[in-house]
C-alpha positions in Angstrom: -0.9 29.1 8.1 -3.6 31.8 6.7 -7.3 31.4 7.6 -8.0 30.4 3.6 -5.3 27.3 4.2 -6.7 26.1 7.4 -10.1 25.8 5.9 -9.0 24.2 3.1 -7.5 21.2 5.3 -8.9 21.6 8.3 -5.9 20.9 10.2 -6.0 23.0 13.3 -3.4 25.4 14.0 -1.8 23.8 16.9 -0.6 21.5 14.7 0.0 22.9 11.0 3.4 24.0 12.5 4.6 20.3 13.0 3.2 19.2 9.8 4.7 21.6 7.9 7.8 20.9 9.9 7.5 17.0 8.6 6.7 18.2 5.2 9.6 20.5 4.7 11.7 17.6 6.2 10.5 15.5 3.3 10.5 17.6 0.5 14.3 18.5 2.0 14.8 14.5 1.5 12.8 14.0 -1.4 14.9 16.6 -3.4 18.8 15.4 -1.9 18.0 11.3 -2.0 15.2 11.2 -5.6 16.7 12.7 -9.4 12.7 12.4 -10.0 12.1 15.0 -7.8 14.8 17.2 -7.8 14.6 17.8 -11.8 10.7 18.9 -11.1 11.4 21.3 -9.0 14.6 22.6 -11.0 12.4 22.5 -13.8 9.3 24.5 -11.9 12.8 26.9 -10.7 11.5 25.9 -7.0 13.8 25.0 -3.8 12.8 23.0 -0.8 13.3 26.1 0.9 11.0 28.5 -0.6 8.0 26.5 1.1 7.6 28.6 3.8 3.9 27.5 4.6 1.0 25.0 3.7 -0.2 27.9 1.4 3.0 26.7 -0.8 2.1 23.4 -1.1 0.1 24.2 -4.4 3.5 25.3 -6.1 4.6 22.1 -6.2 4.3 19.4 -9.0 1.2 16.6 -9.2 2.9 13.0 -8.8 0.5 10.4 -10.8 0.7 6.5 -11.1 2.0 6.9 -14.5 5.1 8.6 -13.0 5.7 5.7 -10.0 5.4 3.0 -13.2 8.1 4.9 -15.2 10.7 5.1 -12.3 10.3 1.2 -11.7 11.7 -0.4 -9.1 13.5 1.2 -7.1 13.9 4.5 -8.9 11.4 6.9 -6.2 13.5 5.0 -2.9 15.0 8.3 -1.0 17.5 5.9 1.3 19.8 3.2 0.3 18.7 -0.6 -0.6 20.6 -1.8 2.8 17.7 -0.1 4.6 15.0 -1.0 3.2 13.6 -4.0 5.0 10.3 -4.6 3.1 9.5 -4.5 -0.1 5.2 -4.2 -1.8 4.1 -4.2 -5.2 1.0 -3.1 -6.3 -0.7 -2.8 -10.2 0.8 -0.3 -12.2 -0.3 1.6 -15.7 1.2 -0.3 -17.9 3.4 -3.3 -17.6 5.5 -2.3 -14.6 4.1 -2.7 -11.4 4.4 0.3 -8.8 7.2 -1.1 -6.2 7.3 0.5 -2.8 10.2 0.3 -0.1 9.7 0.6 3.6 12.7 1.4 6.6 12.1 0.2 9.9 10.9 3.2 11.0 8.5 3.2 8.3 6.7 0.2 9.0 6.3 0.6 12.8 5.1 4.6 12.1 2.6 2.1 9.5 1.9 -0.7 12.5 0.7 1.9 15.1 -1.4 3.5 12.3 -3.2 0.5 11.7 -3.2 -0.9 15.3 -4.9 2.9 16.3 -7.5 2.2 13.6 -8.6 -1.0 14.7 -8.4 0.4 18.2 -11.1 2.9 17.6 -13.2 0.2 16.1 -13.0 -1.3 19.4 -10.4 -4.0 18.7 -8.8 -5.8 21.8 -7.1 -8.4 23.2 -10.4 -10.2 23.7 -10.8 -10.0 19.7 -10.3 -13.1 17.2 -9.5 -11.0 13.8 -10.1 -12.8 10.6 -8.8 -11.0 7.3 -9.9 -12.0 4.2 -8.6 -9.8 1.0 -7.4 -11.1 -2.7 -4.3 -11.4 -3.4 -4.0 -7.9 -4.9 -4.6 -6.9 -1.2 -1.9 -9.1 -0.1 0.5 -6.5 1.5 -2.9 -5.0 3.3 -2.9 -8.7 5.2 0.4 -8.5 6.3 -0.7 -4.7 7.9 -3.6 -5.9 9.6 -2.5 -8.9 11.0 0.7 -6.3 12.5 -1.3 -4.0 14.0 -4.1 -6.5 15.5 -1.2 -8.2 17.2 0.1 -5.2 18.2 -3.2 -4.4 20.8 -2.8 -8.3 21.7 -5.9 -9.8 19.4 -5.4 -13.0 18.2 -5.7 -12.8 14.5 -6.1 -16.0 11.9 -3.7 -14.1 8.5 -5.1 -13.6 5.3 -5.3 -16.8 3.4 -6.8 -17.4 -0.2 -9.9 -20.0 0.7 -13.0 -20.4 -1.1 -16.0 -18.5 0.3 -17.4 -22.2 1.9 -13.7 -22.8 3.3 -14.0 -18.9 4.6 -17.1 -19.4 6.4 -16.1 -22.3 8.0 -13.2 -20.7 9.6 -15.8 -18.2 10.7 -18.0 -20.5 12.3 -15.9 -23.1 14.1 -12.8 -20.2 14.5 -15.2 -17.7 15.9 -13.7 -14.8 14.6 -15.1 -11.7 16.3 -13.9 -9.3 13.5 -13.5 -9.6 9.5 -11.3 -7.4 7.7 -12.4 -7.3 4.4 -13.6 -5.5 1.2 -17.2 -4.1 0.5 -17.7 -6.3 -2.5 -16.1 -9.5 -0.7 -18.5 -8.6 2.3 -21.7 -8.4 0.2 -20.3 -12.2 -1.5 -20.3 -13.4 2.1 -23.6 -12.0 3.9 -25.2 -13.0 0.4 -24.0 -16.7 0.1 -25.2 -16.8 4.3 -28.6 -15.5 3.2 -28.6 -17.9 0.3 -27.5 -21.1 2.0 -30.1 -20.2 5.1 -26.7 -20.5 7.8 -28.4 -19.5 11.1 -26.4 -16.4 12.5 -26.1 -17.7 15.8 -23.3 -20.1 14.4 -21.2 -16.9 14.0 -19.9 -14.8 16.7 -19.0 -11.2 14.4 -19.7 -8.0 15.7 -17.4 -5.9 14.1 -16.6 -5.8 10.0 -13.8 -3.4 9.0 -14.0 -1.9 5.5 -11.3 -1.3 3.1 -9.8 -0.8 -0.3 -13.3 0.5 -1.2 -15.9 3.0 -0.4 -19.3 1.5 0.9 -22.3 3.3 0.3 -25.1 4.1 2.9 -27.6 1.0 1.5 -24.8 -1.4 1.0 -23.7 -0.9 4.9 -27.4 -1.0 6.4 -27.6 -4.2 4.6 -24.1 -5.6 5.9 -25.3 -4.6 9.4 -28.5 -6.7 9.3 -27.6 -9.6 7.1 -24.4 -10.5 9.2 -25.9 -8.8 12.6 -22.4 -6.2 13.0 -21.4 -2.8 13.0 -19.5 -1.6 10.1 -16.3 0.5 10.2 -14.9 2.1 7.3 -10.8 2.8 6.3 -9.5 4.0 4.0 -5.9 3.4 2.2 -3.7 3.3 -0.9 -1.2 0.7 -1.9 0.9 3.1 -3.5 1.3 5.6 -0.2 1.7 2.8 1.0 -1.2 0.9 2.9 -4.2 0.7 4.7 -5.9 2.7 7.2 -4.4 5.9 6.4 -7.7 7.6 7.2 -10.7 5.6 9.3 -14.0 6.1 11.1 -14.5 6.7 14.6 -17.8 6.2 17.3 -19.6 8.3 15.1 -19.4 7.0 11.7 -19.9 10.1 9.8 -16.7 10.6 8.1 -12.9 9.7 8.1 -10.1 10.8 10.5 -6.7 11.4 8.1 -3.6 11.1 10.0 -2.2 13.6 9.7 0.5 13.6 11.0 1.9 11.4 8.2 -0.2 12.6 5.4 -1.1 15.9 4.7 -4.7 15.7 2.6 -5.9 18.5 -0.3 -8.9 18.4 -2.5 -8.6 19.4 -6.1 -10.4 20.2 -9.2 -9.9 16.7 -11.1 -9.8 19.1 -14.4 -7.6 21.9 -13.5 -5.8 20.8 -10.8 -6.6 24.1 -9.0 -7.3 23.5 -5.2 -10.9 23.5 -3.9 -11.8 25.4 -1.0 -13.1 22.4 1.9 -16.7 21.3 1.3 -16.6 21.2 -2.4 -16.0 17.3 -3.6 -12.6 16.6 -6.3 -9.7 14.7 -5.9 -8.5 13.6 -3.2 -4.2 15.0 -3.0 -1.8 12.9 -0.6 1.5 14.2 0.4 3.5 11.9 2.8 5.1 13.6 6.1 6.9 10.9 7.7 8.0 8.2 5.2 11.4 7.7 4.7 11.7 4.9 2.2 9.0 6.3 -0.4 8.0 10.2 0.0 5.7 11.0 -2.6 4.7 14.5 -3.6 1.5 15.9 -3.9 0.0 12.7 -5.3 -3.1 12.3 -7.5 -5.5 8.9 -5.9 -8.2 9.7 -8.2 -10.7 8.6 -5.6 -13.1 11.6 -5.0 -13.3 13.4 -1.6 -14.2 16.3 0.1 -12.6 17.5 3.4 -15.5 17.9 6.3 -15.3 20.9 8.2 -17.9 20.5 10.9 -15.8 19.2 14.5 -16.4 15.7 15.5 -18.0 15.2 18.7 -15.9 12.4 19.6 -13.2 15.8 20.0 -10.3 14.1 17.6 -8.4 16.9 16.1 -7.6 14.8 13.2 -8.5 16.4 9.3 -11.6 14.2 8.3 -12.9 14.1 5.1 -15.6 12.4 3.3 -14.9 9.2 0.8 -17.3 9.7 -1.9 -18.0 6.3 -4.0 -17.4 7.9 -7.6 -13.9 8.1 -9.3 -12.0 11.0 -10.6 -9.5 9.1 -13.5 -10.2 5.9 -15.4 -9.7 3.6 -13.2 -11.7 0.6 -12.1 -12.2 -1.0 -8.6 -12.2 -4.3 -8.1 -12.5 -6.0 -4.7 -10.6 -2.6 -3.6 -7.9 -3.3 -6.1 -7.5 -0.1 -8.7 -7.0 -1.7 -12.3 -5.6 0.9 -15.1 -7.1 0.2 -18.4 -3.7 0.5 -20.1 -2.6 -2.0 -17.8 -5.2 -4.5 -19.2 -4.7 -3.4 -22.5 -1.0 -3.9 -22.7 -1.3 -7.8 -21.5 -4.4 -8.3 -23.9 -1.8 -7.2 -27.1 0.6 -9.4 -25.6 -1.4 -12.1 -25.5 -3.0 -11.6 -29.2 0.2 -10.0 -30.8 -1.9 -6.8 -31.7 -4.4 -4.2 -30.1 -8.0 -4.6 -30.6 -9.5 -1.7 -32.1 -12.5 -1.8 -29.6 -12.5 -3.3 -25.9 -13.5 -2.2 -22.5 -13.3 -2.8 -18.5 -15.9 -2.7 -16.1 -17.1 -4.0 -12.8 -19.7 -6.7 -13.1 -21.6 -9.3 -10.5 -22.1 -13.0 -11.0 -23.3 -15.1 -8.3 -22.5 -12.4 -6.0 -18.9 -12.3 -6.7 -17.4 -9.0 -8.3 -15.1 -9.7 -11.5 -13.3 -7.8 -13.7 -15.0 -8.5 -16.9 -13.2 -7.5 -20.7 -15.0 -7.3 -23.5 -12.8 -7.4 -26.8 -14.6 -6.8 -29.8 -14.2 -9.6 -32.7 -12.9 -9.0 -36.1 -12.8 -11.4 -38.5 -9.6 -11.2 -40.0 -8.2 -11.3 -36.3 -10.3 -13.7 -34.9 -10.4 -16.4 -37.5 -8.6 -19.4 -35.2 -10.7 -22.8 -34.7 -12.9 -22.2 -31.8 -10.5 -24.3 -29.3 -7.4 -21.8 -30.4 -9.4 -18.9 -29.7 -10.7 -19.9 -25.8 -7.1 -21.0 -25.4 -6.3 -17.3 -26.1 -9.4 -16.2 -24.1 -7.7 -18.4 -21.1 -4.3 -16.4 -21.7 -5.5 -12.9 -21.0 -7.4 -13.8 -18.0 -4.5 -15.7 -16.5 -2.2 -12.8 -17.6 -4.3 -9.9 -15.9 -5.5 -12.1 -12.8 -1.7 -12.9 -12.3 -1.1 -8.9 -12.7 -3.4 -7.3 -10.5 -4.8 -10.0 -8.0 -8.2 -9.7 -8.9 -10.8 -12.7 -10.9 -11.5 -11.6 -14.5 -13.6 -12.5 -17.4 -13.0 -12.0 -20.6 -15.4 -12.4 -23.7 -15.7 -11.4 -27.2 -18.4 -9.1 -28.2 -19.7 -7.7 -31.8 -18.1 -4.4 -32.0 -21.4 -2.6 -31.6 -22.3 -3.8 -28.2 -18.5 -2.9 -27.0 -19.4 0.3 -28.3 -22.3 0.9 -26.5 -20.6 0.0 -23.5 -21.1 -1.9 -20.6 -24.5 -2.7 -19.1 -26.1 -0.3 -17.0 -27.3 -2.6 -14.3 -25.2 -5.7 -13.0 -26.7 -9.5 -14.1 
């Protein structure tokens, strides 16, 4: 591995021989098991073989969620139905969801990831864990509750509740750590701040963050209104879970394992690799999947790889999850919705494509929607008022069935969907 390489990564050099031993090992797979992959590299006239080093990696072709939508279901599985024992969906592009498979092997490699996260959060077997994620997170619950059981914690599963019914469990439970999502985090210390609950009735210390960055202020004020110490992880549905990368002791950054995933940072333009330090795209190649190897593919969330040592001496690749987005995307409650996605269930519902609409995030109440905005046109638009809200009612149902996430839909004068969304949340 040259010098430019290892600084690009930051993995250290002990152990760049064993990851590119796992990565050969999966590109080796990848090619025999996938047709997807195998016609790339014929086409790019490259064999498994010629990647002798991680200075190859850059050779091989960008894998995008477009591409896991178009090989739906099971098209991307590198071993046999029979052994696959689990099976996750997560939003897709379009209309096809992007289905992931899991061996056995896979999910215990994914257990003791997870379990090792919330290990170096300072979970035990003293702990009460209380997950709360929407149901476009769903798969994430399953994770968490695995790998908290695994270090002996007792853990109450991820159920859909109201935020009133949540905080009950919280008080007379007595959780002593919440797994949970930035924006479902702020909902909560929010409706405590609101409704004057005294703190005391609570017995959190620790709040584990995922599906979405958090940003300095949002985390000060998590720590103070619900009187805890944040921990941040970071993980993709698609590759194919949570804590893939998390925060130790020191809080600066995240560890990747990387042992399972080798990380790269790229220009979000040119796809030409950025030397560590410089902020683009974060690049995830699996190592040790079995079930679902994926190439070299694109998150979209930006990054950069940090290559100052961490004083708690992990030897792990960290880098730094920055809050903006690299593709067109939007975030909602940690659950990435694709615009063509929303778009393709909003002609269903009305028989033909708006000429203006768009997607955002928005607040109300503290609670983070997905709010569309479809512009009206009166020779579309014409119904009785009750025909139109009963067409309103379809698309939300439609895309909160999709992705997992609450939405709002209203119609808008085609100027104001124009000039796009608001700048500052209501």
């Amino acid at each position: 591995m040259t010098a430019e390489n290892e600084a690009n990564v930051c993995i250290p050099e002990e152990r760049g021989h064993l990851v590119l031993e796992h990565l050969q090992s999966t590109l080796n797979r990848a090619y025999r098991n996938v047709a997807f992959h195998r016609q790339r590299l014929d086409a790019r006239q490259i064999d498994p073989a010629d990647i002798q080093s991680l200075d190859d990696v850059p050779r091989l072709p960008f894998l995008t969620r477009k591409h896991l939508s178009e090989n739906y279901p099971y098209d991307l599985f590198a071993v046999p139905l029979r052994d696959i024992v689990r099976i996750h969906t997560a939003p897709g592009t379009a209309s096809n969801p992007t289905v992931s498979g899991y061996t056995r092997q896979d999910i215990v490699i994914w257990e003791t990831m997870v379990a090792t996260a919330l290990e170096n959060a300072g979970v035990g077997p003293e702990d009460i864990l209380q997950i709360s994620l929407d149901p476009g997170l769903a798969n994430w619950g399953r994770d968490y509750k695995s790998g908290a059981e695994a270090l002996g914690a007792s853990v109450i599963p991820n159920t859909l509740l109201s935020i009133e019914k949540q905080l009950m469990v919280m008080r007379d439970y007595r959780p002593t750590v919440l797994v949970t999502t930035p924006s479902y985090a702020r909902q909560v210390a929010m409706k405590i701040e609101r409704d004057t609950l005294p703190l005391d009735d609570f017995r959190l210390k620790t709040l584990i963050l995922t599906g979405e960055p958090a940003d300095r202020d949002l985390r000060r004020f998590l720590d103070q209104a619900l009187n805890v110490q944040c921990w941040q992880h970071y993980g993709l549905s698609e590759i194919p879970g949570p804590a893939l990368a998390y925060e130790c002791g020191n809080h600066s950054c995240l560890h990747v394992n990387d042992e399972h995933f080798f990380p790269e940072i790229i220009d979000p333009q040119s796809g030409a690799s950025l030397p560590a330090g410089e902020s683009g795209e974060l690049v995830l190649t699996t190592l040790t999947t079995r079930a679902y190897p994926l190439i070299r593919f694109r998150t979209g969330d930006r990054a950069r790889i940090v290559t100052e040592p961490c004083s708690c001496d992990c030897r792990l690749a960290r880098i730094e999850w920055l809050t903006e987005r690299t593709d067109r995307l939007v975030c909602i409650r940690g659950v990435k919705v694709h615009q063509q996605q929303v778009m393709t269930a909003v002609e269903n519902a009305l028989g033909f494509k708006p000429q203006d609409s768009c997607l955002f995030e928005s607040r109300y109440e503290d609670k983070t929607f997905l709010e569309i905005w479809i512009a009206v046109e009166d020779a579309s638009f014409s119904d009785e008022i009750k025909m139109l809200e009963l067409r309103m009612k379809t698309i939300r149902d439609r895309i909160q069935e999709s992705t997992g996430v609450p939405v709002i839909v209203r119609l808008k004068e085609r100027a104001t969907v124009a000039a796009g969304p608001p700048a500052t949340e209501p």
